[in-house]
C-alpha positions in Angstrom: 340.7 -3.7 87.0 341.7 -4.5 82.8 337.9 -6.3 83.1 336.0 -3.4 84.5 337.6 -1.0 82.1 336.7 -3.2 79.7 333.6 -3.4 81.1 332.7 0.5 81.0 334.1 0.9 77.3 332.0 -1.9 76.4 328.7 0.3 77.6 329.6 2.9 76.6 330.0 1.9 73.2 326.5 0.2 73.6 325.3 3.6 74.5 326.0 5.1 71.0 324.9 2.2 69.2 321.4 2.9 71.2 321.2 6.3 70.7 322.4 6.1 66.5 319.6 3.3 66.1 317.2 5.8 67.5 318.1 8.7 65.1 318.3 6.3 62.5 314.5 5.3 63.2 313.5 8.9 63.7 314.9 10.2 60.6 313.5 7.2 58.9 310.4 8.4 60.5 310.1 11.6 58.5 311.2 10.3 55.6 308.2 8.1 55.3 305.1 9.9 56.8 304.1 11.3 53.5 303.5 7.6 52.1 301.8 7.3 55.7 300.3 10.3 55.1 298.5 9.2 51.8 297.5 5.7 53.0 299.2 4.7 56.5 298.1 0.8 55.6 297.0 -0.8 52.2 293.8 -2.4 51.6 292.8 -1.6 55.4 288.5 -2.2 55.5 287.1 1.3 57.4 284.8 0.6 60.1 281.4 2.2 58.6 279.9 4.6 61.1 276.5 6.1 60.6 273.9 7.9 63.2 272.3 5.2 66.2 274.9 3.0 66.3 275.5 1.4 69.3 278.8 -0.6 70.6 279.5 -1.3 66.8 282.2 -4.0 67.1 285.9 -3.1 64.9 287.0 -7.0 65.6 287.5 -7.6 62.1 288.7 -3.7 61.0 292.0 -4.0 63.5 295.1 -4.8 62.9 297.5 -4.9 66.3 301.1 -5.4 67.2 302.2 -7.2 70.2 305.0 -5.1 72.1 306.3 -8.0 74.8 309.4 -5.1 75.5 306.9 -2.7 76.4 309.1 -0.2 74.7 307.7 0.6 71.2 306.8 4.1 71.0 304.1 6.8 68.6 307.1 7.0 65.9 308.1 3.4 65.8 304.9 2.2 65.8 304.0 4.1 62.6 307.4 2.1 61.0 306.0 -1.1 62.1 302.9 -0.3 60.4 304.5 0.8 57.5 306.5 -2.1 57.5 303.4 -4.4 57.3 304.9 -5.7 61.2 300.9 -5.4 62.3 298.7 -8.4 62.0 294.9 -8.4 61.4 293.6 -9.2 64.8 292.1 -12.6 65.4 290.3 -13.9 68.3 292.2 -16.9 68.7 295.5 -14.9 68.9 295.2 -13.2 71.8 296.7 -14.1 74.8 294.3 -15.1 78.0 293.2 -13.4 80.8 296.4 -14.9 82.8 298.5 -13.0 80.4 298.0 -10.1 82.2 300.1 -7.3 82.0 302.5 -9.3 80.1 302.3 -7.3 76.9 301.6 -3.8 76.0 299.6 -3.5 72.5 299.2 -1.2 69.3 295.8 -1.1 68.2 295.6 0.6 64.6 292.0 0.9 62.5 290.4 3.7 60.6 286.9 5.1 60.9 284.9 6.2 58.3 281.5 8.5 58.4 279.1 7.2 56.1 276.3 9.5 56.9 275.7 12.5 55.6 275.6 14.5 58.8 278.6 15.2 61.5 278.2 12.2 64.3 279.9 12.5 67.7 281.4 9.3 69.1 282.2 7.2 72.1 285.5 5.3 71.9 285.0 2.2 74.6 287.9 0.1 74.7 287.5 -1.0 78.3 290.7 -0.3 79.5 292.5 1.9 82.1 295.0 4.5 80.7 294.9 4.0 77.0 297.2 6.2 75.0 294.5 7.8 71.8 296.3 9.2 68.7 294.2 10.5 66.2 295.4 11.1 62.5 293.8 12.6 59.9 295.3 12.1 56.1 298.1 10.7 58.1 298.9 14.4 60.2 298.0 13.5 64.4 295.4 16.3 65.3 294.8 15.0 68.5 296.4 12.8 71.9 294.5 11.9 74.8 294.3 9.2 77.4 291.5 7.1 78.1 291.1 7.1 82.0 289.3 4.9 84.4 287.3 7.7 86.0 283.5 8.8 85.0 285.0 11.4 81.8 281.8 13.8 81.1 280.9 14.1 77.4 282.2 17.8 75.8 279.7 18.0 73.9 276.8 17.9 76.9 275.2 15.1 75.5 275.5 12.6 78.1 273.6 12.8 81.4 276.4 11.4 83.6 280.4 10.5 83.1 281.2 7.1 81.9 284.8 5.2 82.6 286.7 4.6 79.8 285.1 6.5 77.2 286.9 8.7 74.1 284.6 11.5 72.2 285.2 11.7 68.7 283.3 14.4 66.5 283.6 12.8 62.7 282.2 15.0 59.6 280.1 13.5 57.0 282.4 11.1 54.8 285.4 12.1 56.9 288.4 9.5 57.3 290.1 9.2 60.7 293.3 6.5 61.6 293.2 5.6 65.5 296.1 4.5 67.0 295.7 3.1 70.4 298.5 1.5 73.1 297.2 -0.5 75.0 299.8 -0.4 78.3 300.5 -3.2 80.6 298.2 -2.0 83.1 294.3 -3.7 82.4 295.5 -5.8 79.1 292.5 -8.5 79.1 291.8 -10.6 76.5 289.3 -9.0 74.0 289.0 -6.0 76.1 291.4 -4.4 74.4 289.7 -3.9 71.0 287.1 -0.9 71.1 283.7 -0.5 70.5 281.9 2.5 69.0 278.6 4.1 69.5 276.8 6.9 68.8 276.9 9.3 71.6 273.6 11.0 71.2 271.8 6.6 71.9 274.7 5.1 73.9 273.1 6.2 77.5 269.7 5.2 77.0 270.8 1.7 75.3 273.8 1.7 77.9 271.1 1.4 80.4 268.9 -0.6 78.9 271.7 -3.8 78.3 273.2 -3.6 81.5 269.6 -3.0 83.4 269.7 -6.7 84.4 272.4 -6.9 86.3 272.7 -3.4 87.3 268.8 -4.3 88.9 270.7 -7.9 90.4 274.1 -5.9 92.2 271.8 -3.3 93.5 269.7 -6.2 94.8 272.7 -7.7 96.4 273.4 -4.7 98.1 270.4 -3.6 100.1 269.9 -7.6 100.6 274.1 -7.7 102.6 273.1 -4.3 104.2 269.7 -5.9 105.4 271.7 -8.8 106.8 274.0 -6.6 108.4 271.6 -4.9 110.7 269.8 -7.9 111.3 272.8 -9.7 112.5 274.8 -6.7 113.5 272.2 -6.3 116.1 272.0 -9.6 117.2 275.5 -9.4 118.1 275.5 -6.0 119.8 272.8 -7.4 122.1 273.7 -11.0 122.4 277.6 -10.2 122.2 278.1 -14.1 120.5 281.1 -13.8 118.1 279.6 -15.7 115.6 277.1 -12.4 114.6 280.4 -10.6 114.8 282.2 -12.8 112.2 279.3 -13.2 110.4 278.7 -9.1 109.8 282.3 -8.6 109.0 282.0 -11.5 106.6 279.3 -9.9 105.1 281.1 -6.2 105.3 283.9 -7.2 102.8 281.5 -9.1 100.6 279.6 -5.4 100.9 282.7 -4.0 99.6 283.2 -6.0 96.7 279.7 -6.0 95.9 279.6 -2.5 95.8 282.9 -2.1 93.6 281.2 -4.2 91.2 278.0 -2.2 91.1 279.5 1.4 90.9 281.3 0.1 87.6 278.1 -0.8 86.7 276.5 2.4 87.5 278.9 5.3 86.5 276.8 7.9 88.8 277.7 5.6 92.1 281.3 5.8 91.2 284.0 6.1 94.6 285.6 4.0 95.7 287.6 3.3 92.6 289.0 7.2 93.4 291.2 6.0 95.7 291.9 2.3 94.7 291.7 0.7 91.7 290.2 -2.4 91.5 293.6 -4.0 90.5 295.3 -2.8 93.7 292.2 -4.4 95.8 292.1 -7.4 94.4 294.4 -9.3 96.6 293.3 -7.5 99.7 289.5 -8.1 99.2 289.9 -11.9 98.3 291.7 -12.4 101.4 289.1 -10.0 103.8 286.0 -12.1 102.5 287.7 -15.5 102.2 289.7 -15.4 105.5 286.0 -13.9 107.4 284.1 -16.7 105.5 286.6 -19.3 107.0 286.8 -18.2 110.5 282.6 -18.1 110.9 282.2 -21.3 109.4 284.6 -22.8 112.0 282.6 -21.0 114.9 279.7 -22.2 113.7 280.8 -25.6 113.7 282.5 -24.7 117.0 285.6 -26.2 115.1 283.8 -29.5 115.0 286.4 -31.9 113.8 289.2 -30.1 116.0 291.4 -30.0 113.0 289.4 -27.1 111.8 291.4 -25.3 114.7 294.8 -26.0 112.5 293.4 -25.2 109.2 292.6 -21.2 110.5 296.2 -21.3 112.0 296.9 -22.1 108.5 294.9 -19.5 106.6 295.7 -16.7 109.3 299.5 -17.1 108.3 298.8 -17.3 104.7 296.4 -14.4 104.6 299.1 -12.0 106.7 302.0 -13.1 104.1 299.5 -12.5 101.1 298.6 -9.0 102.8 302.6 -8.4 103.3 303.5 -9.3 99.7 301.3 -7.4 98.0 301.8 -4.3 99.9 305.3 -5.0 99.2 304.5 -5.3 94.9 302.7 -2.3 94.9 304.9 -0.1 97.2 308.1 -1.3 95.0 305.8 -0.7 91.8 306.4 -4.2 90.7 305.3 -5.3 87.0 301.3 -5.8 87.1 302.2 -9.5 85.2 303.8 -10.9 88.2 301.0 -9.0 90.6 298.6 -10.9 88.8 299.9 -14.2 88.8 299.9 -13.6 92.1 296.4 -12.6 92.9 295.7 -16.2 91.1 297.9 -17.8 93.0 296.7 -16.6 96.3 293.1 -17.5 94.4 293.3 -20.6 93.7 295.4 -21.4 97.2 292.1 -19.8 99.1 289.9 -22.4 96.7 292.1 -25.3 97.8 292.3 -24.0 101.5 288.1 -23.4 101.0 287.5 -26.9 99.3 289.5 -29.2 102.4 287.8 -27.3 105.0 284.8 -28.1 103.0 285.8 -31.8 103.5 286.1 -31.6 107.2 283.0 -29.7 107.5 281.5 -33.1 106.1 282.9 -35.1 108.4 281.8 -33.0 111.1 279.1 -34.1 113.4 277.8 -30.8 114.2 273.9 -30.9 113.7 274.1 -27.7 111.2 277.2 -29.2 109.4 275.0 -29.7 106.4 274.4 -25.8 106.0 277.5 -25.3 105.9 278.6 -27.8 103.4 275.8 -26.6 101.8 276.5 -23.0 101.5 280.9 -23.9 100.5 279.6 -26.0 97.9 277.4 -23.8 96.1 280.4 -20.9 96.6 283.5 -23.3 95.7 281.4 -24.2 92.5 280.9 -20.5 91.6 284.6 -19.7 92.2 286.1 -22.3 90.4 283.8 -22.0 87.6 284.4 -18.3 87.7 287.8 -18.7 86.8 287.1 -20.5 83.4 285.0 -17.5 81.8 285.5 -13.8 81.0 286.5 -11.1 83.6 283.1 -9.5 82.6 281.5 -12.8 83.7 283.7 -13.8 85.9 282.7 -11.8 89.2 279.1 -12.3 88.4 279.6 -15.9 88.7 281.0 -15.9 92.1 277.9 -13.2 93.4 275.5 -15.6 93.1 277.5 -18.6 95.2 277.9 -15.6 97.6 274.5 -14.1 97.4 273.1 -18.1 97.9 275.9 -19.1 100.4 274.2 -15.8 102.5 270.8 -16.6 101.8 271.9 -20.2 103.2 273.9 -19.0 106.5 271.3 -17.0 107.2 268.4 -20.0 107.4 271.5 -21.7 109.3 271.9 -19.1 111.9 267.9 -18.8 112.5 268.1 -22.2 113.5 270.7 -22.0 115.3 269.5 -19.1 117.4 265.9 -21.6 117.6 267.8 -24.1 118.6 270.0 -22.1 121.4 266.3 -20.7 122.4 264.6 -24.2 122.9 268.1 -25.5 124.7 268.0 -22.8 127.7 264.1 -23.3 127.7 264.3 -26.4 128.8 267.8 -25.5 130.9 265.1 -22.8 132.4 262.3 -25.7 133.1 264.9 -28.0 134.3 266.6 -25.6 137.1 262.8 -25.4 137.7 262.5 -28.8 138.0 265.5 -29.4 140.5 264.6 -26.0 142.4 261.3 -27.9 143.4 262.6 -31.0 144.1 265.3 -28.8 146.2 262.8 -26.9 148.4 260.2 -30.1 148.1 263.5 -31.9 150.0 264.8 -29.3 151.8 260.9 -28.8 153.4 260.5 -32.5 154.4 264.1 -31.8 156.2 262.7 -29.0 158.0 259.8 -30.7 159.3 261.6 -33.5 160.2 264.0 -31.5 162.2 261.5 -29.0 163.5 259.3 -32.5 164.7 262.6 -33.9 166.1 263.4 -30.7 168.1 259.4 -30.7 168.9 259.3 -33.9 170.3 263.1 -35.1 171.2 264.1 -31.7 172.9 260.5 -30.1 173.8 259.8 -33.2 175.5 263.1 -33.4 177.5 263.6 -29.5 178.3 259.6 -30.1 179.5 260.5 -32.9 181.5 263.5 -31.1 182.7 261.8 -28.3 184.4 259.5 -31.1 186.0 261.9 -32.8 188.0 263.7 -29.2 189.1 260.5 -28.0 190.3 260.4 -31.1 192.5 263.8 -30.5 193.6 262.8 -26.9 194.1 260.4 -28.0 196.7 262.0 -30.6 198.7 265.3 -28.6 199.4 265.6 -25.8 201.7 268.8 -24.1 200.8 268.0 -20.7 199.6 271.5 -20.9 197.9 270.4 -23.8 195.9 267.2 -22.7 195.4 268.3 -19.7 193.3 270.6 -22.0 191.3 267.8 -24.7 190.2 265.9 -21.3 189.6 268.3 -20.2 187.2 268.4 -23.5 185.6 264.5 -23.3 185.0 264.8 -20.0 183.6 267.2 -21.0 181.4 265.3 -23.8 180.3 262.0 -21.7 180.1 263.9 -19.6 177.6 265.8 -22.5 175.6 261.9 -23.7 175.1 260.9 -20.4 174.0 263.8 -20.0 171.5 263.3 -23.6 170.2 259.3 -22.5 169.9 260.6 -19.6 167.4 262.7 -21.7 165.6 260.3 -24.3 164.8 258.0 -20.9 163.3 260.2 -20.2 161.5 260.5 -23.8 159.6 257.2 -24.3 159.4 256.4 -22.8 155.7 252.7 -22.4 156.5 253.8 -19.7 158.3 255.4 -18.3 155.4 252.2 -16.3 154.1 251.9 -12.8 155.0 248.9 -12.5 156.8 249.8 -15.7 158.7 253.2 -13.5 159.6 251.0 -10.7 160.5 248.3 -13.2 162.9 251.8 -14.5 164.8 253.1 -11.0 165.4 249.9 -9.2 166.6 249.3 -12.2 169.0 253.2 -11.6 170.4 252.0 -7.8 170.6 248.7 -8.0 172.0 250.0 -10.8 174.9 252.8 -8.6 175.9 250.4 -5.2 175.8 247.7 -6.9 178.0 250.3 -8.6 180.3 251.8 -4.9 181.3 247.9 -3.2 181.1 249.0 -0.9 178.0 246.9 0.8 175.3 248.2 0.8 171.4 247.0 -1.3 168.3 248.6 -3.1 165.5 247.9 -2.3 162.2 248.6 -3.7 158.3 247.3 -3.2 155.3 245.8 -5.1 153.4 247.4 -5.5 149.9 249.2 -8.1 148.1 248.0 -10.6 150.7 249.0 -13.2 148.7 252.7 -12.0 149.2 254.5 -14.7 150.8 257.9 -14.5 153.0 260.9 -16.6 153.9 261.4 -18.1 157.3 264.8 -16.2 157.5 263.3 -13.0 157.6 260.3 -13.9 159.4 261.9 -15.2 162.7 264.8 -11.9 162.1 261.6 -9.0 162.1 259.7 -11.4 165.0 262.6 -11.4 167.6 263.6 -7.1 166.2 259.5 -6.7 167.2 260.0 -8.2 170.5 263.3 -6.6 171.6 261.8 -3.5 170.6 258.6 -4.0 172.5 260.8 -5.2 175.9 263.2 -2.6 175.6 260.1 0.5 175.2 258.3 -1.3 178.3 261.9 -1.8 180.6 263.1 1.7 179.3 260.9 4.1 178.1 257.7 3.7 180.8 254.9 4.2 178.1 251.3 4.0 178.7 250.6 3.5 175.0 252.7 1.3 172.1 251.2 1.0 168.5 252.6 -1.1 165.5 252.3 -0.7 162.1 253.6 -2.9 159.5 252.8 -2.7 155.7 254.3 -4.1 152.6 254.6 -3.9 148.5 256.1 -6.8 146.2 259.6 -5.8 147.1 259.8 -4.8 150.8 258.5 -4.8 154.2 258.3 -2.3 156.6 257.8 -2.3 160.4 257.2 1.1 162.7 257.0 0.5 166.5 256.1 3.9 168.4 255.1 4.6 172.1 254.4 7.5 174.2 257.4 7.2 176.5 260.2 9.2 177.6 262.3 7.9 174.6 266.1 6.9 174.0 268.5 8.9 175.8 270.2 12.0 173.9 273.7 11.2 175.6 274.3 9.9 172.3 272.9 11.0 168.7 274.7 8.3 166.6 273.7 5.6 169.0 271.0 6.5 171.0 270.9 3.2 173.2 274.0 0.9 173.3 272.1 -1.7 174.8 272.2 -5.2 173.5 269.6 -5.0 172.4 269.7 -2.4 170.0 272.6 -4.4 168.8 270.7 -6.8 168.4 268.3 -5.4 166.5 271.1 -3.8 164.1 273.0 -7.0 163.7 269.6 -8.9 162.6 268.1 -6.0 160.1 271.8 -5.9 158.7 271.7 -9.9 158.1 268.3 -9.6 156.5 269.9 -6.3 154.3 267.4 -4.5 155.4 267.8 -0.8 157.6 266.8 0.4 160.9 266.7 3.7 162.6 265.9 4.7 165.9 264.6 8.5 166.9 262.5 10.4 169.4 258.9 11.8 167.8 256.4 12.4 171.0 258.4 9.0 172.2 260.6 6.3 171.2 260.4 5.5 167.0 262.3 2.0 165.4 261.6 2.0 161.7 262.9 -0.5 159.9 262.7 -1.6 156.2 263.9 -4.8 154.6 263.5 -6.2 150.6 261.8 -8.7 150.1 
């Protein structure tokens, strides 16, 4: 208890100390801005502005103060300047790029019109939320902030709004001290220095240094939105993930592409409304580099295996990397740490990217050297990407991305070539075996159908001989009508095995060959019971051929139906009509009889029969129907 009461006296007694150092400063303050006033720095060198300038460097007219507590504020910077505490900035003494957000910045440098009319300025220091103070014989006449949206010129100069821009009006000979802080947000080395221009030249020349690469990212952009069409449909119609992986591949390239060209080209700003490119940075590495990984593995249909691991890997990595930085920005962590980060997730990506490389070269997929192709070029952009400027930096790594596309994209036309020519010959050689299969499967038939020909034909044949000599040597009536049964049934056993061996003979299988066999089964069965009728067919497609299946099916339908209208229906006249197209075949048989019986509408004639008939129509997949027109009416319909 004694050491937490000593505790609390001890900050509160810290407390005072603070706040007496700040009055101290403050009144110190105000006792010294009329020496500021007169001449806020000695011997300081004016940056000489006249009319046409353009990015007019002030390297060597500022003087800046490092604030690594991020606490210094307006007031005590002024002391520090008075107190000689800024240095004249040098190059060399300013911290890198990976120095991020580690320290804020004063930046302090007069301007100094040396023309003899009123010019109006644009401040460009390249930076996010820079704090302006403007002074004037050492009195601030103005504050503003820098911001990282398109600001529009007050003056109406400009055509457009440009990011990052300050307007300064500055009379003829007139003096003006610039203070700027530089907060923790975008510190980058160099970029912290501004750059003036005259406001009245700054667009046209703006446009006319940056029309290179402005020309290059648009470029880049219809050439990733041609790619996605191309591919997207090739996935939407081929539904192989590898288009799918590949289009969201080149999606978040899209994205970062396009980031890079709206900063480029102020009038296509957007996306940088809602996030700023510092937020994204983590998120986009991880979209494009995890997408990048995960199609290259497809492709080599993770050819070595170990590829398979190495996604595992990545997938975990890219979720934790995801987590993390939602976590940073959510608890507004300091943008230092954020961006060691980002180049730690970097650089783990780049080592990740560069062993896959390595197993994509020991792979022994055919394409593999595409692949290894297309890394190589990309790992060389990103790692030397990381040496130079942030203004160079993410130009570096579009072209290993814009020739790693231009190389997947050869890769997967060959692919799909390749895929084409594989099921072409898959095509030609299920071709192939379907021939040999029916070549086969018709010698079988004919052996079988010569077998039953001769083995069977010969012994029903020879059969029927010897019964008929039985026949007429016996006198019993009784076994008489047995031996006759026994013929019969061998008489219809020789028939059946007759039809059988039609319908394996594939000469038969032609259509007007079909159509000979049945008008010869009509025309023997309409002489035999003295009938009039005619069968008809037409005469198209006769090159149309049909299967022995459905052949023998439609023959023995065309005969039950002629025996059941000549037992049943008593007609003097029958007619047949059957006709055909390339994908069915249709059959009519009509007499003049009395016609089926109306005991029954669903099933006119419960007759075997019939039931026959159905049963064979409905194993072919065909339909029949039955109905009374001025007689008896079977239609029936099968595809061919």
């Amino acid at each position: 208890m004694c050491i937490i009461i000593s505790l609390a006296k001890r900050n509160e007694t810290w407390r005072h100390f603070k706040y007496a150092t700040h009055l101290i400063i403050l009144c110190y303050v105000l006792l010294i801005s009329p020496v500021l006033a007169e001449n806020p720095i000695l011997n300081i060198n004016p940056v000489k502005v006249k009319s046409g300038i353009y990015n007019l460097q002030t390297h060597d007219n500022a003087f800046i103060l490092y604030d690594k507590t991020k606490e210094i504020t307006f007031s005590t910077a002024l002391l520090n300047l008075e107190c000689d505490q800024f240095k004249p900035y040098k190059k060399d003494d300013v911290p890198g790029k990976y120095s991020r957000g580690l320290y804020n910045n004063w930046i302090y440098l007069q301007l100094e019109n040396i023309d003899t009319v009123q010019i109006f300025l644009n401040l460009n220091s390249s930076l996010s939320y820079d704090s302006i103070y403007l002074l004037e014989n050492g009195k601030l006449i103005k504050k503003d902030y820098i911001s990282r949206f398109p600001q529009r010129d007050p003056n109406g100069i400009l055509n457009i709004g440009f990011v990052n821009i300050y307007y300064i009006s500055i009379r003829p000979k007139q003096k003006l001290d610039i203070f700027i802080k530089n907060y923790d947000y975008a510190y980058g080395k160099g970029r912290n220095i501004p750059k003036v221009s005259d406001t009245n030249v700054f667009e046209a020349k703006y446009y006319f240094d940056n029309n290179n690469e402005i020309l290059f990212t648009t470029s880049g952009v219809f050439v990733i939105i041609t790619i996605l069409f191309i591919f997207g449909f090739q996935w939407v119609f081929s539904r192989d993930k590898i288009y799918l992986w590949y289009c969201l591949y080149a999606l978040s390239s899209l994205f970062v592409l396009w980031r890079n060209l709206e900063y480029l080209q102020p009038i296509l700003y957007s996306t940088y409304y809602y996030l700023s490119w510092t937020d994204s940075k983590v998120y986009h590495s991880v979209a494009v580099f995890f997408t990048y990984m995960v199609f290259c593995a497809i492709f080599l249909e993770f050819n070595p295996p170990s590829l398979k691991r190495m996604i595992k890997i990545l997938t975990w990595f890219c979720v934790i990397a995801v987590i993390v930085e939602s976590f940073f920005l959510k608890g507004s962590v300091d943008l230092h740490s954020r961006w060691i980060f980002y180049q730690f997730v970097r650089l783990f990506l780049t080592t990740i990217g560069l062993v896959s490389l390595f197993l994509a070269f020991k792979s022994t997929h055919p394409l593999a050297k595409y692949i290894v192709a297309g890394g190589s070029l990309m790992a060389l952009a990103e790692i030397t990407s990381m040496i130079f400027h942030p203004s160079l930096s993410s130009t570096i790594s579009l072209v290993g991305v814009f020739a790693d596309f231009i190389i997947f994209s050869v890769a997967l036309s060959i692919r799909s070539k390749t895929i084409e020519l594989e099921n072409l010959n898959l095509i030609l050689q299920n071709v192939k075996l379907q021939s040999e299969r029916e070549t086969a499967s018709s010698l079988l038939k004919n052996r079988i159908a010569n077998d039953i020909h001769d083995e069977l034909g010969l012994g029903l044949t020879s059969a029927n001989y010897l019964l008929y000599n039985i026949l007429n040597v016996n006198t019993n009536q009784d076994f008489k009508q047995d031996v006759q049964r026994v013929i019969g049934l061998n008489t219809t056993m020789v028939s059946q095995m007759h039809d059988i061996i039609w319908s394996m003979d594939e000469s038969k299988d032609n259509i007007m060959e079909f159509c000979a066999d049945l008008k010869a089964i009509f025309n023997g069965l309409r002489q035999y019971h003295q009938l009039s009728g005619q069968f008809k067919h037409n005469t198209e497609n006769v090159d149309k051929k049909i299967n022995g299946f459905i052949r023998r099916n439609v023959l023995m339908c065309q005969k039950e139906a002629l025996n059941n209208a000549i037992k049943h229906g008593k007609p003097t006249e029958i007619n047949v009509y059957l006709s055909w197209t390339k994908i069915n075949l249709s059959l009519h048989i009509k007499d003049n009889g009395i016609g089926f019986k109306e005991s029954s509408s669903t099933d006119p004639m419960a007759g075997n029969g019939i039931k026959n008939i159905k049963k064979r129509i409905k194993d072919c997949g065909g339909t029949v129907s039955f109905y009374n027109d001025n007689g008896a009416n079977v239609f029936i319909e099968i595809p061919l």
